[in-house]
C-alpha positions in Angstrom: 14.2 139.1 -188.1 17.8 138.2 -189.7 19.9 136.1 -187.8 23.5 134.9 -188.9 22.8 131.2 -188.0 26.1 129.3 -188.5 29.0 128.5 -190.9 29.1 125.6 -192.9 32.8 124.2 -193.4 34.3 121.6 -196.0 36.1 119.2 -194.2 38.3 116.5 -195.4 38.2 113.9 -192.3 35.0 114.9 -190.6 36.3 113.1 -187.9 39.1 114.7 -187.4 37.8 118.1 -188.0 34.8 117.1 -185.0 37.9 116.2 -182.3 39.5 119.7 -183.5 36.2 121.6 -182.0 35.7 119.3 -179.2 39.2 119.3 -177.8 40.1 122.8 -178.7 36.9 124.2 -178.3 34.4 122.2 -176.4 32.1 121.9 -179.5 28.7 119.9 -178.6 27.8 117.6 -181.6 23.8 118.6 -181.8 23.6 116.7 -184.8 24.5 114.2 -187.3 23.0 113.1 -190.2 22.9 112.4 -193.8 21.4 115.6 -196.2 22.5 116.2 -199.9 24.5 112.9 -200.7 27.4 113.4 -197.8 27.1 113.6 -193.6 26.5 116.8 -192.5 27.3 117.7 -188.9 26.0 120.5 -186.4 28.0 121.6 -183.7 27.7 124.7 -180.9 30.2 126.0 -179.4 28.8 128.4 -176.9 26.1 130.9 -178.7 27.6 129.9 -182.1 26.8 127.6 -184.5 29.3 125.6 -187.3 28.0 122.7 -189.6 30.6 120.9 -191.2 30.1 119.2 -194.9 32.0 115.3 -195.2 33.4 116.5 -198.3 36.7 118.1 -199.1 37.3 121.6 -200.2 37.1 121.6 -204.3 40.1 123.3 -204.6 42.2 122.5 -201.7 44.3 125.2 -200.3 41.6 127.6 -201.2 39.6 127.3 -198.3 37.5 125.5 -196.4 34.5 127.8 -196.0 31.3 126.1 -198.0 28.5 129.1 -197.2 27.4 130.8 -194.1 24.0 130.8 -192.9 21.3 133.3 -192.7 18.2 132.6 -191.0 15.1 134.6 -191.5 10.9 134.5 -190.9 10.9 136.3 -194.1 12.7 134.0 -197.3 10.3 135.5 -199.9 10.6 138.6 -199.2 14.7 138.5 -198.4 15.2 137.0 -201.9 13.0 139.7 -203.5 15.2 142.1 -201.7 18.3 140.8 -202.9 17.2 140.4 -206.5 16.2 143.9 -206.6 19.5 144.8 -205.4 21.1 142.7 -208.1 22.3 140.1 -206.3 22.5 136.3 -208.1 19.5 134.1 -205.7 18.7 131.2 -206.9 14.6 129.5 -206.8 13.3 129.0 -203.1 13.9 125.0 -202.0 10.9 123.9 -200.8 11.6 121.1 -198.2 9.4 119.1 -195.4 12.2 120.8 -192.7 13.1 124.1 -194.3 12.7 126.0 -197.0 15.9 127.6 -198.5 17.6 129.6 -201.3 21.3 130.2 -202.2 23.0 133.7 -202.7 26.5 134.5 -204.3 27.7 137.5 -202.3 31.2 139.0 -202.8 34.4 136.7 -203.8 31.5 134.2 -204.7 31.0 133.6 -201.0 27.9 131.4 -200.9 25.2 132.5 -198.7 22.1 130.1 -197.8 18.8 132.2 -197.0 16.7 129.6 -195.1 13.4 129.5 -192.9 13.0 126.4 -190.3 9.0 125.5 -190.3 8.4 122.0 -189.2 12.1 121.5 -186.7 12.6 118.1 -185.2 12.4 118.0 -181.5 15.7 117.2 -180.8 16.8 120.6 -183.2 14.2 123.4 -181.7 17.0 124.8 -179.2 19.3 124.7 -182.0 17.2 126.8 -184.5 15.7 129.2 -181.7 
């Protein structure tokens, strides 16, 4: 199975940007943690997912997009797929959480390939 799993946005004041989805959207904070040198944030608004980066966009006024997310029981097998179709995949992550690879689809949109194996309690709902 191949799930679109969430969109992961750049944002300047994470703060701010939380409020934004709270107020405007009733966003639920799921999570909030530290991963990859910067706070990373989950929120769900209804069925869909955004995580939010505590970084600003590298080239401002270009975007705020960072990757979307595609969740799948088969990673090996997806990135073969995509190789073989010539798209640019980099080496599978292997991590105690997730394991994970990064794709450059069109307009160098990043794409994370990822497969959840050992989720914290508190996330199983979240990654379901």
């Amino acid at each position: 199975m191949i799930t679109l799993h969430h969109t992961h946005l750049m944002a300047t004041d994470i703060d701010a940007t939380i409020a934004f989805w709270r107020n405007g959207f009733d966003a639920e904070v799921v999570y909030d943690t530290e991963f990859a040198g910067a706070r990373n944030v989950f929120l769900r608004i209804g069925t869909g997912r955004i995580h939010l980066y505590d970084q600003p966009p590298k080239t401002m006024g270009q975007g705020t997009v960072h990757h979307i997310g595609i969740q799948t029981d088969e990673l090996d097998a997806l990135v073969r797929h995509l190789r073989q179709l010539g798209v640019s995949v980099t080496d599978i992550r292997r991590h105690p959480t997730a394991d994970y690879a990064m794709a450059e689809g069109p307009d160098h949109l990043l794409i994370e390939l990822f497969h959840p194996h050992t989720v914290p309690p508190e996330l199983r709902d979240y990654f379901s």
